[in-house]
N, C-alpha and C positions, 0 to 999 in steps of 0.2 A: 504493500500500500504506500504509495505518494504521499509526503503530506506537502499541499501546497496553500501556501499565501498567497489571497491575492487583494492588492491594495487599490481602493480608488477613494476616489473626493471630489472631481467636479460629476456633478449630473450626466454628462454624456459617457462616463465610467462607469456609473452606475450602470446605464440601459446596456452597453454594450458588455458588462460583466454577467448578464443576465444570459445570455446565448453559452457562456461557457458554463456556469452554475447548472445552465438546464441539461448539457450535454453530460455532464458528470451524475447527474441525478439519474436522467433516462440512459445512459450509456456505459458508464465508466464507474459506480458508484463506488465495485469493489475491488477498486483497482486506483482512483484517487479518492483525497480527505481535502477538502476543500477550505478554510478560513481566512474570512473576508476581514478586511480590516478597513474600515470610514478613516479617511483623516481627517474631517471636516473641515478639509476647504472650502467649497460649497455651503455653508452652515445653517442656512434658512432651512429649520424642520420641516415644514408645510410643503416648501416645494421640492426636497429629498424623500419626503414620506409618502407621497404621491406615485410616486416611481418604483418604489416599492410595494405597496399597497396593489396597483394596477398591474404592476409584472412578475409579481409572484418570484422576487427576488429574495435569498434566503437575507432574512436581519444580518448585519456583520455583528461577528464576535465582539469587536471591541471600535472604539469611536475613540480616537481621538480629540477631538473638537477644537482644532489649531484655529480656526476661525479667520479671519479677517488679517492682512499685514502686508507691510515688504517682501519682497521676495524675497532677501534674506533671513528676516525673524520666522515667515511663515514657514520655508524649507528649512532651516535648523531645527524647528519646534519637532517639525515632522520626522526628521532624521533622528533625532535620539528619542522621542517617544517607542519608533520604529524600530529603534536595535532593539530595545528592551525586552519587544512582544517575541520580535527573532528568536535572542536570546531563552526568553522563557517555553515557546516553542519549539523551536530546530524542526523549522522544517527543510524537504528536499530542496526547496525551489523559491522564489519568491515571483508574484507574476504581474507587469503591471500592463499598462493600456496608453495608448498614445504621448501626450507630449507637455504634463502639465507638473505644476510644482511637483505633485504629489506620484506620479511619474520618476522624478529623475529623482525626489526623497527615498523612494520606497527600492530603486535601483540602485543607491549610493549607500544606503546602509549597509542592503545585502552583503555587496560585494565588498566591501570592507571588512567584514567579519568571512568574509570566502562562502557564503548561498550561493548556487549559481540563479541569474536571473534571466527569466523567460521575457521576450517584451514583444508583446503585440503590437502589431501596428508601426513594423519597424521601418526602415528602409526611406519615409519618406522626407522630401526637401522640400522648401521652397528658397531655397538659396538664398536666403537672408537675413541673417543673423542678428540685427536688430529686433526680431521678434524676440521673444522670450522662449516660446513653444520650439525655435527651431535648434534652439541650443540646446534646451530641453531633450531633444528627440536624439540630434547624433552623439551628446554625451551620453546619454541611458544605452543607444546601439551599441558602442564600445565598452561598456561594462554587463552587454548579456551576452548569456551562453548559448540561448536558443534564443535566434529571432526568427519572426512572422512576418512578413509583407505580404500585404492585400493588394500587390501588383507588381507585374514585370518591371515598370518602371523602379517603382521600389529595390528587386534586386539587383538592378544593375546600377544602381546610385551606392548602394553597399558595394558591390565589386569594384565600383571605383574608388572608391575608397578604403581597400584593401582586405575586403573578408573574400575567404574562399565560398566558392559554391559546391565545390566537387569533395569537400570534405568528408568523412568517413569514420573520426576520430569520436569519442564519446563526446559531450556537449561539455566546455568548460569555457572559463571566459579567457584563456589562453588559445581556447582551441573552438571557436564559438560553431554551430552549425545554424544554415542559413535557409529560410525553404519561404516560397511562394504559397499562401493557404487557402486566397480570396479574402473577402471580408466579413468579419462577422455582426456588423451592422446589416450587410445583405441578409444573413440569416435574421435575422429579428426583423427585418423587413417584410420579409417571408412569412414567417413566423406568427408574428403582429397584426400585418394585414386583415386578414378576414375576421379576426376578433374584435379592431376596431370596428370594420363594417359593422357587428353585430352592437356595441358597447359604445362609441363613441356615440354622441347627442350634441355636440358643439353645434355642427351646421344646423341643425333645426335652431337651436338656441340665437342662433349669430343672423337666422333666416337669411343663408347663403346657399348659392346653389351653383352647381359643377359649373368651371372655367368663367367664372362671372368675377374673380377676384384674383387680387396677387397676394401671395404668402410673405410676409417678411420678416426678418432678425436682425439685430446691431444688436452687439454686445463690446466686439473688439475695442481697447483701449484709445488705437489708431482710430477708431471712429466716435467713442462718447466723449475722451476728455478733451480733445482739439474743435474750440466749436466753429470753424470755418469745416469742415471736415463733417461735422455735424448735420449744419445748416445748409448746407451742399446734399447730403444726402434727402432731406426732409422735403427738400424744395423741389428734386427729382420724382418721388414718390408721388409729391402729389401732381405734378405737372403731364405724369405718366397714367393717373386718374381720370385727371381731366382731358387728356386726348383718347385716352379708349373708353373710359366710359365707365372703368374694374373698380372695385370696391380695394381697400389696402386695409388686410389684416396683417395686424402688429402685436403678438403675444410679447411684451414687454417687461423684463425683469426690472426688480423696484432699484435699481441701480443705477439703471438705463432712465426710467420716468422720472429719476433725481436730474438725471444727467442731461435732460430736455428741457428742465425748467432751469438751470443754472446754463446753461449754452445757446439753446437756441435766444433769436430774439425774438421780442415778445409779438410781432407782428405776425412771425409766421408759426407761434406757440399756440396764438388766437385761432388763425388761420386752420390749424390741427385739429383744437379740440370744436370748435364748430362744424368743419367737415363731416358731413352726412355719410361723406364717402371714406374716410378712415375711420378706423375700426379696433382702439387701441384697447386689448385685453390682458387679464389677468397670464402670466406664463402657464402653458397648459403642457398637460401630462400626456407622456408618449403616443396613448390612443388618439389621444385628441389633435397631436398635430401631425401622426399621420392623416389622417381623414383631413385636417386641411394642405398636406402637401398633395395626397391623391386626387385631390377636389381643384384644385390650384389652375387658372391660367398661363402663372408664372412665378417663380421664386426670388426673394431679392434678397441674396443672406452673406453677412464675413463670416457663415460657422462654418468650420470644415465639413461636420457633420451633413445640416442640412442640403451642402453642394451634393453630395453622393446620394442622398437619400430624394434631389430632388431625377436626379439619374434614374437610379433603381424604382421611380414612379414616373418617369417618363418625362419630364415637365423640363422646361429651358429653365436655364439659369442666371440672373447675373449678378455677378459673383463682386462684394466691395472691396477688393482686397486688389494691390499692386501684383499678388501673388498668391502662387494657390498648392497647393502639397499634390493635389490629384488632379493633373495636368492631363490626363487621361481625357476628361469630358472638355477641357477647352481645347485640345487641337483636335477633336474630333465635331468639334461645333455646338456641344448641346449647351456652353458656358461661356460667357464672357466676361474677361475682366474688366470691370469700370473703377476701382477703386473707389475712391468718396468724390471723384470729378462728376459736377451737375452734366457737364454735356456728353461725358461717357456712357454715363448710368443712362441718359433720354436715348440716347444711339444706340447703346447695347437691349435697351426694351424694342425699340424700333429693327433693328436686325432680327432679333429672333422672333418677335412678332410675323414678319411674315415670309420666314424660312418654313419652307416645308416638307423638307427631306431630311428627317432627323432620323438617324441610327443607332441602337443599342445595343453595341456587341458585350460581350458579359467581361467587360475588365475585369471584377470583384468574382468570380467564381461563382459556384451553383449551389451555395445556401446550406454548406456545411464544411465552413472554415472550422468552426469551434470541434468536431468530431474531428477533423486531421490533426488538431493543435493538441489535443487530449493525447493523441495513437502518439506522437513524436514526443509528448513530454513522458509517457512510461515507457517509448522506447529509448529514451537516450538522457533522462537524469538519472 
């Protein structure tokens, strides 16, 4: 029996920890031991409890509740709360998820006391190191033993930067082994899907109805605390309203709704909450914003997340970020980068408006990453 750690803290760790939990439980039960560990970075109960509650994600053993901070108070807190549990523990492996504090915390203790670490979601870049998330990501790669990439591009951004592929050796972080798995947000895609159909009630609630509306998100730093960057985005959205006619739902975290009323200006604040045609809600729980990315005209998000998830539901995307980790859906057209430029973002809605040759070849694999990541972690830690 395995015993594996696996850590997360922001909300999209959550969901996407939920695809492996459930493959252990229905697949692997007696063969891994699974303990979840919250670091509460994320630390708003109501909208972590949600995610749990809805996806039938096992409670984690233990919460740290690091809460709110700098990057450096927030990942030190995390890092030696984190040895401790290691420590009292000893598990095989420790396993984390994409690219955030609590990522390269839960990677840097491991491997400090010799865990080898698993890291999902490896491999990817967006070449720019000013983010936080991309430093995050290739320093956790070179501290795991087993990496995962949810795309070709991913392995060969690793091979160039010097991990073997054709390796053989048992999984260590001297000796790491490297594998292509798909994604396992595809799975929970999958997954999720038809349950939302049957469980989500948003759209009646919102009285929205299929491609009558565009899906949106801002969270990213680049975009809330710089308010030209802001105000730029806010003025596209709705400028993009009023020439098609689409409703703009906006699931808004209370961060973000701070971060509107200290940045925007007060004319186009006005302009906002008067709008019949925006549509700013509470942040909604996984069913619910499937059933609005399925339902969507069109996507307008800096998550990484929702880029892919607007993919794997078919929908164009445009995307606010200079840069994008899954490079995959913009050169093949379903995505555009506009960053937080007003006339980017109106052109990027205007191209894929009315492009209509859009293609979906399955870059993320067939909806059972989490069942190969399981097979590779009891065959090689």
């Amino acid at each position: 029996m395995k015993k594996i750690i696996t850590i997360i803290g922001a909300r999209p760790q959550i969901i996407k920890s939920s695809a492996m939990s459930r493959a252990i439980k229905n697949h692997f039960s007696n063969e891994i031991q699974e303990i979840i560990v919250h670091t509460g970075q994320h630390y708003d109960e109501n909208m972590s409890e949600i995610f749990f509650k809805e996806m039938g994600i096992p409670y984690p053993n233990y919460n740290l509740n690091v809460g709110s901070g700098s990057h450096g108070s927030q990942t030190a807190k995390m890092i030696e709360g984190l040895e401790e549990i290691y420590i009292k523990e000893k598990p095989d492996a420790v396993l984390v998820y994409g690219d955030t504090n609590s990522t390269i915390a839960g990677a840097l203790a491991a491997v400090k006391i010799h865990i080898p670490v698993i890291h999902v979601e490896a491999g990817l870049r967006s070449f720019n190191k000013a983010m936080p998330e991309e430093v995050n990501r290739i320093a956790c790669d070179h501290m795991s033993s087993l990496l995962f990439s949810p795309t070709i591009t991913g392995l060969e951004n690793l091979e160039k930067e010097g991990f073997t592929l054709t390796s053989n050796e048992k999984a260590t972080a001297n000796s790491p082994r490297v594998f292509q798995c798909g994604d396992i947000m595809y799975d929970n895609s999958l997954y999720f899907s038809s349950i939302s159909d049957e469980k989500s009630t948003l759209l009646n609630l919102l009285r929205l109805k299929k491609d009558e509306y565009i899906l949106t998100t801002i969270h990213r730093d680049s975009n809330t605390d710089i308010a030209e960057n802001l105000e730029s985005i806010f003025k596209a959205l709705l400028e993009i309203s009023k020439v098609s006619g689409l409703s703009v739902v906006f699931p808004a975290h209370p961060r973000t709704r701070g971060k509107m009323k200290d940045q925007l200006s007060s004319e186009l604040f006005n302009e906002i909450e008067k709008s019949d045609k925006f549509l700013m809600i509470d942040p909604a729980g996984f069913l619910d914003i499937i059933a609005l990315e399925k339902n969507a005209k069109l996507i307008v998000t800096d998550s990484g997340g929702l880029q892919k998830e607007a993919y794997f539901f078919q929908k164009p995307c445009v995307i606010l970020r200079p840069q994008t980790e899954w490079v995959e859906i913009v050169n093949n057209g379903n995505a555009i980068l506009a960053d937080a430029d007003y006339f980017r973002i109106v052109d990027a809605y205007s191209k894929l408006n009315s492009k209509g040759d859009f293609t979906f070849p399955d870059f993320y694999g067939n909806g059972a990453a989490a069942e190969f990541i399981c097979e590779k972690i009891i065959e090689l830690i």
